[in-house]
Structure formats: structure tokens, C-alpha cells
C-alpha atoms as a printed R data frame, in Angstrom:
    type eleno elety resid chain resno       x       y       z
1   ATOM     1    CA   UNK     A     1  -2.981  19.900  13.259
2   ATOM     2    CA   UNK     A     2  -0.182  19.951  10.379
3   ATOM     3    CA   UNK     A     3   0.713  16.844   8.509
4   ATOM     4    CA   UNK     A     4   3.670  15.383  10.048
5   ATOM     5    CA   UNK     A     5   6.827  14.067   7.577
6   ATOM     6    CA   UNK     A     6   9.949  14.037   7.662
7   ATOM     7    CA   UNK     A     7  12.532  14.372   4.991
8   ATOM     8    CA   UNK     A     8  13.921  17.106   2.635
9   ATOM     9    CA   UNK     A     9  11.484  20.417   1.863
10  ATOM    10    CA   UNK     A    10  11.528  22.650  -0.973
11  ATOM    11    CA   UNK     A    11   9.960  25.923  -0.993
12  ATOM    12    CA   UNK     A    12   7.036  26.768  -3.258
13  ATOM    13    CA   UNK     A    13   6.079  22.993  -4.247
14  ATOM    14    CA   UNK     A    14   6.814  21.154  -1.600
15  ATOM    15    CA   UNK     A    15   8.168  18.257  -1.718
16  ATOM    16    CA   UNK     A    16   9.350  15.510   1.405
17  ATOM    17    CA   UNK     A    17  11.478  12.696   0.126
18  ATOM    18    CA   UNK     A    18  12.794  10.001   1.558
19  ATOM    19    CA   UNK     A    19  11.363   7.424   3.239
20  ATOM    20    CA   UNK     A    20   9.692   9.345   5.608
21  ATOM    21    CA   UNK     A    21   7.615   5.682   7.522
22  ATOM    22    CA   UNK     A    22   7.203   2.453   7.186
23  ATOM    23    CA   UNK     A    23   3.543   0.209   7.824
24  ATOM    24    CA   UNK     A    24   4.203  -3.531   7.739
25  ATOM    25    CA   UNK     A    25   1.504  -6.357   8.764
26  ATOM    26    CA   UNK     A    26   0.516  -9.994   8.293
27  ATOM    27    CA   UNK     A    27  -2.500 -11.360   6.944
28  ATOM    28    CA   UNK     A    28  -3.396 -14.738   5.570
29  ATOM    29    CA   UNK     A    29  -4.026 -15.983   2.273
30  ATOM    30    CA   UNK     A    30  -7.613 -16.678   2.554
31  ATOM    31    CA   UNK     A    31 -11.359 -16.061   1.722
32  ATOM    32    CA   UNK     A    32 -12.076 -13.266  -0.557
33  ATOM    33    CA   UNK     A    33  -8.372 -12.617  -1.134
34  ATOM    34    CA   UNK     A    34  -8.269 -15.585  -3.004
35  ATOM    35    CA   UNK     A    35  -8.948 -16.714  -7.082
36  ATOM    36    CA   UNK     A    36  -8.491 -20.374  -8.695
37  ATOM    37    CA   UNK     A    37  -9.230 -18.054 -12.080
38  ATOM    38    CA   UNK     A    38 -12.536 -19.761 -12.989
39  ATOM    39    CA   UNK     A    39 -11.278 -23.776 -12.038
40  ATOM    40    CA   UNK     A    40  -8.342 -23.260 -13.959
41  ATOM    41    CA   UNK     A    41  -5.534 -23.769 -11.360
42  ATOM    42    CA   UNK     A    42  -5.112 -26.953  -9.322
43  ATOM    43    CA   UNK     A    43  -5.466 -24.959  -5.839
44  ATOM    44    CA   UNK     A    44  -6.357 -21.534  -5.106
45  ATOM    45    CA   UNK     A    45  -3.766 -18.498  -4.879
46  ATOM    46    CA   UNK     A    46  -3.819 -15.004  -3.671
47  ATOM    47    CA   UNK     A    47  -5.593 -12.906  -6.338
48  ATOM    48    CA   UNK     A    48  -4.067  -9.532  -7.814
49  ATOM    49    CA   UNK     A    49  -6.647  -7.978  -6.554
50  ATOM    50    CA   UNK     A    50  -6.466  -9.224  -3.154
51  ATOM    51    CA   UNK     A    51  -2.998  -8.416  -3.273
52  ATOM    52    CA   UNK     A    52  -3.703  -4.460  -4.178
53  ATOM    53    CA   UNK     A    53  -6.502  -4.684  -1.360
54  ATOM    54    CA   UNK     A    54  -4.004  -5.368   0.918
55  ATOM    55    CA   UNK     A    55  -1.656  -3.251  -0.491
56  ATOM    56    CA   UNK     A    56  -3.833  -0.322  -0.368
57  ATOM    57    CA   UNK     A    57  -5.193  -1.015   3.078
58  ATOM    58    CA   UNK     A    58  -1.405  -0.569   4.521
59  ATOM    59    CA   UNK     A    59  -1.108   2.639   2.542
60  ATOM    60    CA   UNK     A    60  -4.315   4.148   4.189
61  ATOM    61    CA   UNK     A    61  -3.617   2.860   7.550
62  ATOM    62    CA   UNK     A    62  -0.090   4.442   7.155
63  ATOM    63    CA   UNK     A    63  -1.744   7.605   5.970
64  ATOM    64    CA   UNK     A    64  -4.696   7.732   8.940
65  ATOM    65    CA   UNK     A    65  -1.526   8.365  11.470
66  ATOM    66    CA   UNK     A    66  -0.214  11.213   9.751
67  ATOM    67    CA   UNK     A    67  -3.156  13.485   8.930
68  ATOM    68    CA   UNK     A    68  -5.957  16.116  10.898
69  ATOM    69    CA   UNK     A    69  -8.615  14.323  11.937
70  ATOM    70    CA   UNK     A    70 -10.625  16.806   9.346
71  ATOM    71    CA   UNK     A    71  -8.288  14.971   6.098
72  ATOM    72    CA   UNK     A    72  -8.403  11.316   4.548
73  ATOM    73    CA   UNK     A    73  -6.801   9.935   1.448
74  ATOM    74    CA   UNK     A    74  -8.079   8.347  -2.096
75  ATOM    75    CA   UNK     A    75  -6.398   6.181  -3.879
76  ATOM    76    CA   UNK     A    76  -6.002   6.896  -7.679
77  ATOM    77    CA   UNK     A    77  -2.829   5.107  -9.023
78  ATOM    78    CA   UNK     A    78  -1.956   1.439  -8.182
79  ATOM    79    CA   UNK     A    79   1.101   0.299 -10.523
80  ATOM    80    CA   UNK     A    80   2.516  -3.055  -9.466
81  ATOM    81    CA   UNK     A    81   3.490  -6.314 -10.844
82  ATOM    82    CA   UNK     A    82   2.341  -9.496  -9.056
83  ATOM    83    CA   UNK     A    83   4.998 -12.169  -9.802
84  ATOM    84    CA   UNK     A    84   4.803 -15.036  -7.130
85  ATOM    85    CA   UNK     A    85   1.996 -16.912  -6.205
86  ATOM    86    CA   UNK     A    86   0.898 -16.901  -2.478
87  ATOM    87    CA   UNK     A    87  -1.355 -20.366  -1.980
88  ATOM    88    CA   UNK     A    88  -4.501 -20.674   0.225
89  ATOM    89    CA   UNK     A    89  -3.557 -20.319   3.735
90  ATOM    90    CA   UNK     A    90  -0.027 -18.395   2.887
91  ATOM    91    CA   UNK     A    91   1.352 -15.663   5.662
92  ATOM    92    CA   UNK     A    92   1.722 -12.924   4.321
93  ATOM    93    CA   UNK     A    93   3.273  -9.149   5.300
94  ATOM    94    CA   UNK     A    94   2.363  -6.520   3.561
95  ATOM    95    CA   UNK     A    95   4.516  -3.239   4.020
96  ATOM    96    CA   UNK     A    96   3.690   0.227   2.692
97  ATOM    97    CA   UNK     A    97   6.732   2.934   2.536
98  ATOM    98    CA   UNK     A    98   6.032   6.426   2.051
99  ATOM    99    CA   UNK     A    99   8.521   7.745  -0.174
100 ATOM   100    CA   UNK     A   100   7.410  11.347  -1.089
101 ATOM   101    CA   UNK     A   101   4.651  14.022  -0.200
102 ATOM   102    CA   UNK     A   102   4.093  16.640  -2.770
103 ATOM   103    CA   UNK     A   103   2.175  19.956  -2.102
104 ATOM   104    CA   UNK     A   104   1.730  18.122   0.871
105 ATOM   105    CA   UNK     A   105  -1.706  16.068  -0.702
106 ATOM   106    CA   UNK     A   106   0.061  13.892  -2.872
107 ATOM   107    CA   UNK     A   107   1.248  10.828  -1.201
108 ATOM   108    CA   UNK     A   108   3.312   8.586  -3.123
109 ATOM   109    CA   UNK     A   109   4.387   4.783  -1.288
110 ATOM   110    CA   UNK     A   110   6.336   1.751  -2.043
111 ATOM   111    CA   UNK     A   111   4.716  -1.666  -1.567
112 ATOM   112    CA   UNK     A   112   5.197  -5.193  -1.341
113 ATOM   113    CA   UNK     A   113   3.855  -8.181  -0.325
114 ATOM   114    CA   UNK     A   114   5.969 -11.107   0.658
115 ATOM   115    CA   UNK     A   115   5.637 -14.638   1.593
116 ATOM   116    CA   UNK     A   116   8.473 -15.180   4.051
117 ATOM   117    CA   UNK     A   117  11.497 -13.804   2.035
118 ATOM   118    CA   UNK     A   118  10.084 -14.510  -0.792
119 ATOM   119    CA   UNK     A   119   8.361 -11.412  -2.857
120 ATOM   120    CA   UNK     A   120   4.759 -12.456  -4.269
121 ATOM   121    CA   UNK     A   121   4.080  -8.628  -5.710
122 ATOM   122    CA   UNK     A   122   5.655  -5.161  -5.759
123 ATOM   123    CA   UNK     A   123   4.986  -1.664  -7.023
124 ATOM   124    CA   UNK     A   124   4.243   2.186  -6.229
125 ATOM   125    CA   UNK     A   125   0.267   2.950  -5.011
126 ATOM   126    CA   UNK     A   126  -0.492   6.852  -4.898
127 ATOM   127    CA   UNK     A   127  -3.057   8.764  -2.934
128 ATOM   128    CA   UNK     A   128  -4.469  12.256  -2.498
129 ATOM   129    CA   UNK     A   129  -5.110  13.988   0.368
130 ATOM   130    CA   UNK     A   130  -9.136  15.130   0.589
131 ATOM   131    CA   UNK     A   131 -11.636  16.289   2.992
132 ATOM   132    CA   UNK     A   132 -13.026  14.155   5.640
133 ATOM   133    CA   UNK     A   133 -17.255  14.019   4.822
């Protein structure tokens, strides 16, 4: 089963561009997601890395669509900036964009998290395609 993308192609390396689809869901503020950064904040907050877990999971779930059943993908670049804080018991979205596939096992997505329309983190997350074990 071929990967399926849409977008622009080049020959040789191959390259999709574009936003080629879009995974957006809601989760909660809550549990593990969550830091007060050792008693130093008055409540607790969504933590940066609960934000990048979430971030991640839309990216793979995004990704599981698209591929054989005989492919997964690792993560191995997360760059994003967390600049709003989300408090306990905050709904979230998350959404995941995938912008580009190179050489059609690099796949590199846009993603945010938001609390209503407000934006609690942002950034670029990249993934490889690998071998399902």
C-alpha cells in the first residue's frame, strides 16, 4: 500500500508540500499532563512536556492513517515554544498539520495547542518513517 499525500512532487528527492491534512482533538488539562514546578506556582498548569505529549500524540495519530500497515513513525525533533499557561481542568485542542514529506520518510508537521482561541504553545515536531517490529 503506497503512502498517500497530496501536494506538489519533485522527481529524484521527493518532496510533498503543502498542507497535505489536518488532526485536531480535545483533551483536558489534567493528571500527568500537569506541573505546579516543585510548589512553586499557586495552582497547577499544563506542563511543557504534557504539552509535547499531546503534541506528538496528534502527529502519530495523523501519521497511523497515512502509512502500510508494515510502517510506523519516530519522533526525533520537537521545536516549540510554550507561551500561555493552560490551568488544571483547561480544554484543550491540539491540532497537528502535515506540511511536507521528504523521500517520502521524513514527515515534517505544524502544531499547536490552544485554549479556546487562545494559543498556550506552538512549533514544528518531525518524524521518520520506520519499520513496523
Amino acid at each position: 500500500m503506497p503512502m498517500m499525500a497530496t501536494g506538489s512532487v519533485k522527481r529524484g528527492r521527493s518532496i510533498w508540500s503543502a498542507p497535505v491534512a489536518t488532526h485536531e482533538e480535545q483533551f483536558i488539562a489534567e493528571g500527568d499532563l500537569l506541573t505546579d514546578v516543585r510548589g512553586s506556582l499557586p495552582a497547577k498548569v499544563l506542563s511543557t512536556p504534557g504539552m509535547i505529549l499531546q503534541m506528538e500524540w496528534a502527529c502519530t495519530t495523523l501519521a497511523a492513517g497515512r502509512l502500510p500497515e508494515d510502517r510506523t513513525t519516530v519522533g526525533f525533533e520537537v521545536c516549540v515554544r510554550h507561551v500561555g499557561a493552560a490551568l488544571e481542568g483547561a480544554a484543550c485542542t491540539v491540532r497537528a498539520t502535515l506540511r511536507e514529506v521528504v523521500d517520502e520518510r521524513k514527515w515534517r508537521f505544524d502544531v499547536e495547542v490552544l485554549e479556546g482561541d487562545r494559543t498556550i504553545g506552538v512549533g514544528t515536531h518531525e518524524r521518520r518513517v520506520v519499520p513496523r517490529r
